[in-house]
N, C-alpha and C positions, 0 to 999 in steps of 0.2 A: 306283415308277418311278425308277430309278436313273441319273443323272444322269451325262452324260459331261461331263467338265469337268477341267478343269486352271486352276487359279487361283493364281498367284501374282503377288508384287508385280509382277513386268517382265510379268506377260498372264494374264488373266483371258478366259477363254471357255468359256462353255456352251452346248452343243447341246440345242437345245430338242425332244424325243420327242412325236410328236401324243397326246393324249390318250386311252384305250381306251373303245371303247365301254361306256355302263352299259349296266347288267341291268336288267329291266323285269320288274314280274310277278311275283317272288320272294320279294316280302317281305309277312306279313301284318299292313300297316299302310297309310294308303290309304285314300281315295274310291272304291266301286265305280262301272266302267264307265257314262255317263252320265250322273254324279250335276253338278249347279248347281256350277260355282266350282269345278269336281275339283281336289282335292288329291292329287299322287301322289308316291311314295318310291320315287327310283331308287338304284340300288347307289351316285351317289354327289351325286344332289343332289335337292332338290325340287320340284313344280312345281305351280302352281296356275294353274289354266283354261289349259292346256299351254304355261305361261310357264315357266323355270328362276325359279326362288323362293329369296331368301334372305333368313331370318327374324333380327328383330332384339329380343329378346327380353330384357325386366327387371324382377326378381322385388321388387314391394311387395307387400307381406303389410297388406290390409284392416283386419283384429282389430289393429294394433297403432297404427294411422293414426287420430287422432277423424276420423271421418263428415264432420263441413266441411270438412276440409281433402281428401277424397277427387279431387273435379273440380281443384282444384290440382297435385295431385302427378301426376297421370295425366294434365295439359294438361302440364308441364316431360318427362312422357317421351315425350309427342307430338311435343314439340318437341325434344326430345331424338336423336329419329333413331328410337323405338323402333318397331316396326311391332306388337310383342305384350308384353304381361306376363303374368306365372308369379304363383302364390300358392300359399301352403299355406293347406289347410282344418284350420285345426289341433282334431283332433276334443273335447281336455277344455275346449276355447271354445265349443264347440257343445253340447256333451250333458255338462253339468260332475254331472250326478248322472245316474244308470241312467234313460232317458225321456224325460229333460228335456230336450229340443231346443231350443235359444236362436240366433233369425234375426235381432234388433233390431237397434238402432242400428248400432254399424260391425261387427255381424256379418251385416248384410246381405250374404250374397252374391251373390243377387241383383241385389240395386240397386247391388252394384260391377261386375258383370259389365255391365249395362245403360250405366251410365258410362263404363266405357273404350271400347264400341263408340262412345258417344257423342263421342268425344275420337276415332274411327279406329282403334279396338289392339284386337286380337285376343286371347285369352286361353287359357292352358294354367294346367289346374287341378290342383295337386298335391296329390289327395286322401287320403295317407296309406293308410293308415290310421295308421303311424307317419311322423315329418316328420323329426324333430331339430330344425334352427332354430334349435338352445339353448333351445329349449324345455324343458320339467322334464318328463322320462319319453318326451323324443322326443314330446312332445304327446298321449299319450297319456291319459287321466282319470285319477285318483290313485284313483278308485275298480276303472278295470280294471284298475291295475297288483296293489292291493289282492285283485281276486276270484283271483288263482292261475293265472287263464289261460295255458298255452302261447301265449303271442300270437305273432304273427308267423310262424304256419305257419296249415297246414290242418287244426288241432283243427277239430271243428265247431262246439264250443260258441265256439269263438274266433270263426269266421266267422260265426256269427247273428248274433254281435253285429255286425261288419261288417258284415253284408247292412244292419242295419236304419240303421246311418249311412249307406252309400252309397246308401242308399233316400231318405233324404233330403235327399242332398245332388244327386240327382239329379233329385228334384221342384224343390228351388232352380233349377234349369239347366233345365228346362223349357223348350222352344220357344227356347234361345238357343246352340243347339248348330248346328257348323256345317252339318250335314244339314239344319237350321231354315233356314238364312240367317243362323243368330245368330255371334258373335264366340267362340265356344270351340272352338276348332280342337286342344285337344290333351289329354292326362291323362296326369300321370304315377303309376304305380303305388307306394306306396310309398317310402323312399327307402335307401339305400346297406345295402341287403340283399342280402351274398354270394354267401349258399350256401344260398337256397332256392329256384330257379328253378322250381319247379312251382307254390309257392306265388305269385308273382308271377303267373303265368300267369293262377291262379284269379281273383286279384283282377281280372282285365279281364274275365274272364267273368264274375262275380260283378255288377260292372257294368255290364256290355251287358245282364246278362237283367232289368236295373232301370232299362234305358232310355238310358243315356248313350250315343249314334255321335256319334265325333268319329273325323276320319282318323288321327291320330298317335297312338299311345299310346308312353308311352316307360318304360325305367326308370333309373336311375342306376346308367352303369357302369365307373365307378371301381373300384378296387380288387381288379383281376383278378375283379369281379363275373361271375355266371353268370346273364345274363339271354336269360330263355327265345326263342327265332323269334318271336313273336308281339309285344314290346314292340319298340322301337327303343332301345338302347345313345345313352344320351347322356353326358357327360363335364365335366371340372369341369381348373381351372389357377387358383389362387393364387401370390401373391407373395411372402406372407408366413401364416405361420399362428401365429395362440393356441394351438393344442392342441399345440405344442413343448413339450422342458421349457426351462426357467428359465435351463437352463445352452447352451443351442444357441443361436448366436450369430448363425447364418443357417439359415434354413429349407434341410437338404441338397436338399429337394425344387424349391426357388426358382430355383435358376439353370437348371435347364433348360427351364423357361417360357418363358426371356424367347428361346431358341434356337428354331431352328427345326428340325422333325420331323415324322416322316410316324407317330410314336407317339403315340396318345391317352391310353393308360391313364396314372392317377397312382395306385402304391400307398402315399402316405400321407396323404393327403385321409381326414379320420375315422377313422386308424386306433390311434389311443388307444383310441376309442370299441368298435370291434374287440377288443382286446385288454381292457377292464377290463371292459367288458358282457358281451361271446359267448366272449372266452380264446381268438381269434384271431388269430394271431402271425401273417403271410405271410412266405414265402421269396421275397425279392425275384424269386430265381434260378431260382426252380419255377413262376415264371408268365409267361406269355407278353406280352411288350408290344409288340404289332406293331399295321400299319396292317390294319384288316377292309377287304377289297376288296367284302364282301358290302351292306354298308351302310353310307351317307353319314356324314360328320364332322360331327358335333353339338354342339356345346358347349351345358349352361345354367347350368353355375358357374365363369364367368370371375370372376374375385374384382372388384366392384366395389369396394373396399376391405378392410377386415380388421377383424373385432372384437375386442376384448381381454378376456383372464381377467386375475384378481387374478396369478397366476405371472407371466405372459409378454404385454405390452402392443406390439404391433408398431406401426409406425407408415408405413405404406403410403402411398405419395404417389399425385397423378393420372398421373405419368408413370410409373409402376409397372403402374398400370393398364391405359395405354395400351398400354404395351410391350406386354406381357403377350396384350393383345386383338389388335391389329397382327399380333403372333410367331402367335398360332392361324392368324389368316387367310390368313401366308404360307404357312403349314405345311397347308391345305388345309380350313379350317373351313368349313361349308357352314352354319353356322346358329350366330350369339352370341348366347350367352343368357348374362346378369351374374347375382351374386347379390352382393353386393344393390343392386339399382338407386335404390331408395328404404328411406333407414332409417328403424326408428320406437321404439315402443316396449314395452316386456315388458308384459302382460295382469299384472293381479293378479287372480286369481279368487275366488270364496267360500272356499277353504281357505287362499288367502294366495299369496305371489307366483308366477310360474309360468315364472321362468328355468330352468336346468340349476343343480347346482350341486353341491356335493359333500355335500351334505344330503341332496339325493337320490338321489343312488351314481354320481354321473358324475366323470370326473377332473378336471373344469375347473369354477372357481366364476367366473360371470359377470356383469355391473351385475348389479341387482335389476328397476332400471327402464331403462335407456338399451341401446337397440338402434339405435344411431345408426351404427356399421358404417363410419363414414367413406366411406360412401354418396354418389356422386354428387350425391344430393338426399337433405339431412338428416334428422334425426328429427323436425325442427320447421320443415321446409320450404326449409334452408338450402341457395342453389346452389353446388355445390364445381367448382373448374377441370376434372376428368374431365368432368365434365358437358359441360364445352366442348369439351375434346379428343376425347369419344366422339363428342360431335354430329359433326365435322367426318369421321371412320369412318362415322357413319353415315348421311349425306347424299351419300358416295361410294359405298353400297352401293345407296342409292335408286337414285340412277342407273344404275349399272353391275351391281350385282348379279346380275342375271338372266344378265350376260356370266359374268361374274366365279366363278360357282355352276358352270360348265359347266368352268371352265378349272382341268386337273391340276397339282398343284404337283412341285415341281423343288427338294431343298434341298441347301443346302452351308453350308459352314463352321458345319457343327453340334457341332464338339468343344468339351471345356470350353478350350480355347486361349483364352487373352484374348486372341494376337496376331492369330488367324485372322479375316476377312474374314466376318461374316455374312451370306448371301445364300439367299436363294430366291427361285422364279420359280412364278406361275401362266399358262397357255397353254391357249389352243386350238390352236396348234398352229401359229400364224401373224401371233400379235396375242397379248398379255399384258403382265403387272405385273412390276416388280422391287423386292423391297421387298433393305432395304439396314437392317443396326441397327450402330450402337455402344452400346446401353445396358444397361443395368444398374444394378440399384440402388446406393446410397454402399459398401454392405456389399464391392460387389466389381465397381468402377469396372473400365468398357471404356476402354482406350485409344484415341486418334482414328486412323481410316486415311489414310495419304497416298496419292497418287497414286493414286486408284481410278478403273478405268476398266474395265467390262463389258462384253465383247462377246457380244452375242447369237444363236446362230446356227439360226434357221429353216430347211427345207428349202426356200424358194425367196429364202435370201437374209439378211443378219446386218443385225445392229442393236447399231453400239457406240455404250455412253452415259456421259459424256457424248464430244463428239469431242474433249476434251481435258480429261484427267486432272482430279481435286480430289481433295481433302482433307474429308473427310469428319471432322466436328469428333466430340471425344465427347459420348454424350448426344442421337446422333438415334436415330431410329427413324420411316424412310420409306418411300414405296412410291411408284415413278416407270413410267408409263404408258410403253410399246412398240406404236406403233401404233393408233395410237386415233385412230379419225373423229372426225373436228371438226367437219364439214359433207361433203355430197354430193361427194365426191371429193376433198374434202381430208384428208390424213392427219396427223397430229402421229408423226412416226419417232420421237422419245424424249422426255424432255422432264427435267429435273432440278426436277421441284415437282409435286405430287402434286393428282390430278384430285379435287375437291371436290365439284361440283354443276354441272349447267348448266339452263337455262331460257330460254323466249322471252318479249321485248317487242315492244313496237311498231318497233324497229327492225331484230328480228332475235335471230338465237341470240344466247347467252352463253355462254362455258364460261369456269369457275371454277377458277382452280387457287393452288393455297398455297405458296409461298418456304418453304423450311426458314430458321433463321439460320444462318449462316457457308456457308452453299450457296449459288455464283452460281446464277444460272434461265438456260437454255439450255432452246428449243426448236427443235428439229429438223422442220420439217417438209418431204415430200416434195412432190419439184417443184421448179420456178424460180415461186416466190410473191409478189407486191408485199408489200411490208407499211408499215406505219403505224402513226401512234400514238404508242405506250412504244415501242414498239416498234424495233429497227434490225437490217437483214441483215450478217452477220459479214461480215468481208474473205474474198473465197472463199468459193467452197460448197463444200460436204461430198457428192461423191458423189452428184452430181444432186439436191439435199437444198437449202433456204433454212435457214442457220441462223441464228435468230432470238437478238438476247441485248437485254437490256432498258436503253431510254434515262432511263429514271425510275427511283427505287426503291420495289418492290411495296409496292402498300397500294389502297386504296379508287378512285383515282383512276388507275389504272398500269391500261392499256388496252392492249392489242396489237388492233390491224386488220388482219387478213387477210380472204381473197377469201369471203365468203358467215357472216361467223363474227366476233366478237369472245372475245375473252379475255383476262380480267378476272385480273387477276395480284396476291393479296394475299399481305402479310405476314401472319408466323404468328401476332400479336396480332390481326389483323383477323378472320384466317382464324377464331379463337377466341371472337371477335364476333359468327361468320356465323350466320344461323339460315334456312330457307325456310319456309314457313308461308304456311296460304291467309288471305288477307286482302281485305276487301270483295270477295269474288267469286273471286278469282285468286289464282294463287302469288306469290309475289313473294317475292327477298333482304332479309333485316332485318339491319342492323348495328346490334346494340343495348348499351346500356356494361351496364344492366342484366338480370338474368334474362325472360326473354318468349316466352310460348306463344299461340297461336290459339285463339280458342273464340267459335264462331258470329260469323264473318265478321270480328271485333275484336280485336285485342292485349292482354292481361291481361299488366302487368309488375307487378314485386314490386321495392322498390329500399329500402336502409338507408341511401341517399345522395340529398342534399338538390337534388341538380342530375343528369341526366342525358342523353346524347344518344338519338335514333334515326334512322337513315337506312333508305329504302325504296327498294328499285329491282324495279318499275317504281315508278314513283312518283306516288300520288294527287294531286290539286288539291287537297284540305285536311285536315288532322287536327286529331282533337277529342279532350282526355284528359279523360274524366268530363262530355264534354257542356259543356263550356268549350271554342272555338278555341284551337290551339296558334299563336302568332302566327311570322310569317316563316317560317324554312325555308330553308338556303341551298343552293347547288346543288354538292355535292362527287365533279367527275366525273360519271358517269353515276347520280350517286345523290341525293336529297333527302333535306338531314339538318334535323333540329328537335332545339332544347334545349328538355329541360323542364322547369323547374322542380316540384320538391316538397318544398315547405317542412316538412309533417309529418315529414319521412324524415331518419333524423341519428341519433350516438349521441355519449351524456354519461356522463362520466365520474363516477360517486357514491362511490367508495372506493378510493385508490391508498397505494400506499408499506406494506403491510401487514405487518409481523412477527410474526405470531401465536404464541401458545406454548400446545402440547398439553401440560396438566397431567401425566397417567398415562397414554401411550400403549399396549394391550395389547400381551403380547408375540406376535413369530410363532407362530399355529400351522400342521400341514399335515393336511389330510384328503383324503379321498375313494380311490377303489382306487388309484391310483397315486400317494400318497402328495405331492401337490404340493403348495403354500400355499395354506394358504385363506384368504378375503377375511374383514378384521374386521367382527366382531359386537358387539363391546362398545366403543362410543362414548361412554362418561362420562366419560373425561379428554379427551377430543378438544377441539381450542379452538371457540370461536364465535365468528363473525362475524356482527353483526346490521347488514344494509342497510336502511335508507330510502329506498324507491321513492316519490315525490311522482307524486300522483294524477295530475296532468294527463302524467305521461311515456307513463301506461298507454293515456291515451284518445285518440280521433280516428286512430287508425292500424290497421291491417290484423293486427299482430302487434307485441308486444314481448318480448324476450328480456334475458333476466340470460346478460352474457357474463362470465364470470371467468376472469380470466390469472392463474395461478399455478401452486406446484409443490411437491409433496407426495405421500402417496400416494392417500389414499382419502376423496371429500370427500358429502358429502349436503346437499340444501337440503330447506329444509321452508317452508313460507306457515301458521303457526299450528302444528298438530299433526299436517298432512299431508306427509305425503313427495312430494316432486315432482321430485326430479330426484338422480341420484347420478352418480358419477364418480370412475375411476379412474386419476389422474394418468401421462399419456404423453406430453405434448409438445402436446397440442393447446389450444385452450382449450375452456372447457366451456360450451356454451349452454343455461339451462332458460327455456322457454317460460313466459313469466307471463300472457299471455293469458287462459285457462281460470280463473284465480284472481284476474285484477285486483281484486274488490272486498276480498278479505282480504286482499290485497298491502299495498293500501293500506291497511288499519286494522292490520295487524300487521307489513308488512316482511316478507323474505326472513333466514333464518337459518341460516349455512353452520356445518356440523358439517366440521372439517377434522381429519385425520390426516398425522401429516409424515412425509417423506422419511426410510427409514434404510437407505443402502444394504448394511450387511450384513445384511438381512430376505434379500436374492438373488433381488428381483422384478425381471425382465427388461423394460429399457427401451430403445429405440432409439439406438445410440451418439451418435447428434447432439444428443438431451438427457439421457444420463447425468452429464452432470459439473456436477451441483448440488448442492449442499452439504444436508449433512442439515438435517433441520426443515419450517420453514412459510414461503411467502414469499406474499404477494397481491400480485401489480404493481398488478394494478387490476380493478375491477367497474364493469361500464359497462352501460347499458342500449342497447339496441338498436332502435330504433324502424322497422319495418317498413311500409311505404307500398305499398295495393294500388291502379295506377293501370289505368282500362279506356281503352285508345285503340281511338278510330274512321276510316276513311280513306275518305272521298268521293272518286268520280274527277268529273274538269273534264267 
């Protein structure tokens, strides 16, 4: 849909094209006719029980999470916004010898499927047969890589063996599939396999005649992929990639993420992997990158962060992410699915560890054990700020979604111009979003817009926003409502702060919406309306319009009252606060400092800090943390907030000021097919640092972590003679989970094997933390004490 528009500084205007009808019936993917909770796939969105659906989907991987911590990380992507999680069934975790089927501990998958329904999330199971992951052999068994097999086609003797995993992993799924009533709504076949569409094919067949119906089956279709009628083409956008070499300074693939486009395909997502395994080279220019009109816009590898090889260590922010996820949805996504929504950690198997690496014939050598991925939610359960910026995406999809899923997008200023205006529009054709970006990562900073002012123009009538010009600072990335009901006859004509969530209390709706910074809040709405409150009506109306600007500044307490309807006006720190979650019975807004999800009627927070707040609205007559009264409670606006104290939660300092000196550091070498650096192996000159963890830091708390700030290149801990944690220095700090080994903690201490800094080795770091000096530096090791608090809410 090509967009009429003319947009420049002095006038901005686009004509908004009604949307085309989908196609119904064409694709074979789908709930047949009749079926409980139908799920259907139309040419361009989904629907379930004939609602328009929009899935919010992110990928934790079971095998790499310990088994207690599962209800945990699957309560934060509840509360997260997610409505489903993805997994690989990664097959050499399951059948590590020819028979040997292994379901226990956290390879239940089972009992993780059984969980997340338990938590509300739906589940797509991506059962390989091959995964990747950075897994060693694409997950595949080092025995079938061993037997000679053509894997990855329709040998037969390849496919027995497939039959007899999918055989089992479809007895796992039993009764929990969504034909059942169960929570597995989808299957991806395989993953980023080119050029064997018949073979994908078979693997659905292969699976249905062993039982699995689920409506969606999909394949991964990156890379000018040929995937068959029969799977669903889903897609993938990073910000940044490890598998660059050393010497690319920004991923070329990066900047056009963060742009908007009615283009899916990326061809160079896995395409080292192409090129050193299969000897597949793409001609950018011989493959087609256009919008499929036949089937809806899918995403499941929005990069929730970036992993690192020993080469090339990226360093991905939460606003990278954002962008990133924001730029799809303007550009017409119809389903986000993250990779990786929750990090964890590499499996070590009977044969020994079971990363990628160049040992094993991949181009990239990766941790040994850390699949932390800079994940929303870490490898050891850590909440990162994406986590709050996605929630705040996806508590706007809650609500709006089913609109939002229907409405065609409109893009413009999609060239690489830094000067040009980024803009696109989704519509029905009468009513829609404007999302609006200056971002871009440090690599290749957006300039701010001045004077920006969009007129919208409908066939029964335009919508300019705001009614008077701003300056759009660098560094947003927003989406600002066109008409949008707020109540039975009230409309919101624009508004400059983006719809968040709404909900009813005892006194009436709420509608939530979130202040960018350096953006005044203008709302527009139609009519001659009273208002109140925050609220005050501009000098002059706008075109039969009340235009509302605000007498507070946005935050928890910033109320605008209009005629049947409040709305709740926060800043974008609060807004990053917001959470919705059922609690004693009901929805209700949580403004919480700390991380906090729902699970069976009560609030489960996690906090490393000794004091914290929570405000509820609606808001109970009393809260209990662990069955103790929280006392007082003061009233802020329409919210009840409680401090809580939690004396266990805190972090100490045990080791600062370090200047280690590595005796005999190895020199560089490079292996694997494309010849990049490979991670050291020989750690006997490496220095050591031996920590003293005092027993009582480990005890009475939920979690403790060894955080280490420092800067080098390649560091390992160990508790005695076990390896527990490794790390390859990029900027971040490193967290290893002491928990699982408190008792040898404390009789033997933590012992860091470090390797330093040399920048002509030509390991690629982020330019914000290359200019450190060669060697070893430890600022400091600090333990981390992690506090798990259960709150209760009685209503009066």
């Amino acid at each position: 849909m090509a967009p009429d528009a003319a947009l420049t500084h002095a006038a901005r205007t686009v004509r908004v094209v009604p949307p085309e009808p989908e196609r119904r019936g064409h694709l074979a993917v789908g709930d047949p006719q009749g079926a409980t909770s139908r799920i259907e796939v139309t040419s361009r969105w989904l629907e379930r029980d004939g609602r328009p659906w929009f899935p919010v989907t992110g990928e934790i991987h079971y095998s790499r999470i310990p088994r207690e911590r599962w209800s945990e990380v699957l309560g934060h992507a509840a509360s997260g916004g997610l409505t489903s999680v993805a997994t690989y069934v990664f097959w050499q975790a399951h059948e590590p010898e020819p028979g040997d089927f292994r379901w226990d501990d956290n390879l239940d998958l089972r009992a993780f499927v059984e969980l997340a329904a338990h938590h509300g999330l739906d589940v797509v199971a991506r059962i390989g047969p091959w995964a990747h992951g950075e897994a060693r052999h694409g997950g595949f068994p080092g025995w079938l890589v061993e037997s000679g097999l053509p894997t990855r086609t329709n040998d037969p003797a390849y496919l027995e063996r497939v039959r007899l995993l999918y055989g089992r992993i479809a007895a796992q799924l039993a009764g929990l599939t969504h034909a059942d009533g169960g929570p597995v709504v989808g299957v991806q076949m395989d993953n980023e396999l080119y050029d064997q569409p018949q073979h994908l094919a078979t693997l659905r067949e292969i699976a249905e005649e062993l039982g699995l119906r689920v409506p969606v089956w999909t394949a991964t279709g990156w890379g000018g992929a040929q995937v068959p009628e029969t799977l669903l083409p889903v897609y993938s956008a990073y910000a940044e990639g490890f598998w660059e070499e050393s010497d690319t300074e920004w991923a070329p693939f990066a900047a056009f993420h963060f742009r908007y486009s009615a283009v899916r395909d990326d061809l160079t997502v896995g395409a080292d992997l192409r090129e050193a395994l299969d000897g597949i080279v793409l001609d950018p220019g011989a493959v087609p990158l256009k919008d499929d009109s036949a089937v809806p816009f899918a995403m499941c590898e929005l990069g929730g962060g970036m992993h690192v090889a020993y080469h090339r260590r990226p360093l991905v922010t939460g606003q990278d992410v954002d962008g990133v996820g924001l730029a799809k949805i303007g550009s017409g996504s119809v389903w986000q699915g993250y990779y990786m929504y929750a990090g964890g950690t590499q499996r070590v198997g009977p044969t020994g560890p079971e990363q990628e690496s160049h040992a094993t014939g991949y181009p990239n050598d990766v941790p040994t054990l850390t699949y932390d991925f800079n994940a929303p939610v870490g490898e050891h359960g850590q909440v990162r700020p994406h986590h709050h910026l996605l929630r705040r995406r996806h508590l706007w999809l809650h609500a709006e979604g089913h609109r939002l899923a229907t409405m065609a997008p409109q893009v413009g200023g999609g060239s690489e111009d830094p000067e040009e205006l980024r803009w696109a529009i989704r519509s029905d054709g009468r009513s829609g979003y404007l999302f609006l970006t200056t971002y871009q990562p440090a690599q290749r900073p957006l300039p701010p817009q001045e004077g920006v002012q969009v007129t919208v123009a409908f066939d029964d009538g335009d919508v300019t926003v705001p009614t008077q010009a701003v300056d759009l600072p660098a560094g947003l990335t927003t989406v600002w409502p066109l008409r949008y009901e707020l109540a039975d006859g009230l409309v919101l004509r624009s508004a400059t702060a983006e719809v968040v969530t709404r909900l009813t209390d005892q006194s009436g709706e709420i509608v939530v919406l979130a202040a960018a910074d350096g953006v005044p809040v203008e709302l527009v709405v139609e009519g001659q309306v009273p208002v109140g409150g925050s609220g005050r009506t501009a000098a002059g109306s706008d075109d039969g319009a009340t235009v509302v600007r605000l007498a507070a500044e946005p935050g928890p307490a910033c109320v605008v009252e209009l005629r049947g309807v409040r709305v709740l006006v926060l800043d974008a720190a609060s807004a990053n606060r917001l959470y919705r979650l059922d609690v004693a019975g009901r929805e209700r807004l949580v403004l919480s400092d700390a991380p906090v999800y729902a699970e069976d009627g009560g609030l489960v927070l996690h906090t490393s800090e000794p004091v914290c707040t929570v405000a509820l609205l609606p808001a109970p007559a009393t809260l209990t943390a662990d069955g103790a009264p929280v006392p007082g409670g003061a009233q802020d606006g329409p919210w009840r907030r409680w401090t809580l104290p939690v004396p266990a939660a805190g972090t100490r300092t045990l080791v600062s000021g370090l200047a280690p000196v590595a005796a005999a550091p190895p020199e560089p070498v490079r292996g694997g097919p494309m010849d990049r650096l490979s991670a050291p192996t020989d750690f006997s000159g490496a220095a050591a640092v031996v920590v003293d963890v005092p027993a009582e830091a480990l005890a009475g708390v939920d979690r403790t972590l060894l955080r280490v700030r420092w800067t080098g290149d390649v560091g390992r801990a160990f508790v005695g003679e076990r390896l527990v944690g490794d790390h390859f220095w990029h900027g971040r700090d490193w967290d290893v989970d002491l928990t699982p080994h408190a008792a040898a903690v404390a009789q033997h201490g933590v012992r860091l094997e470090l390797l330093p800094w040399r920048a002509a080795t030509g390991v690629w770091v982020d330019p914000t933390v290359r200019p450190v000096s060669d060697g070893l530096t430890v600022e400091s090791v600090d333990v981390v004490r992690v506090a798990r608090v259960r709150l209760e809410a009685t209503e009066g």
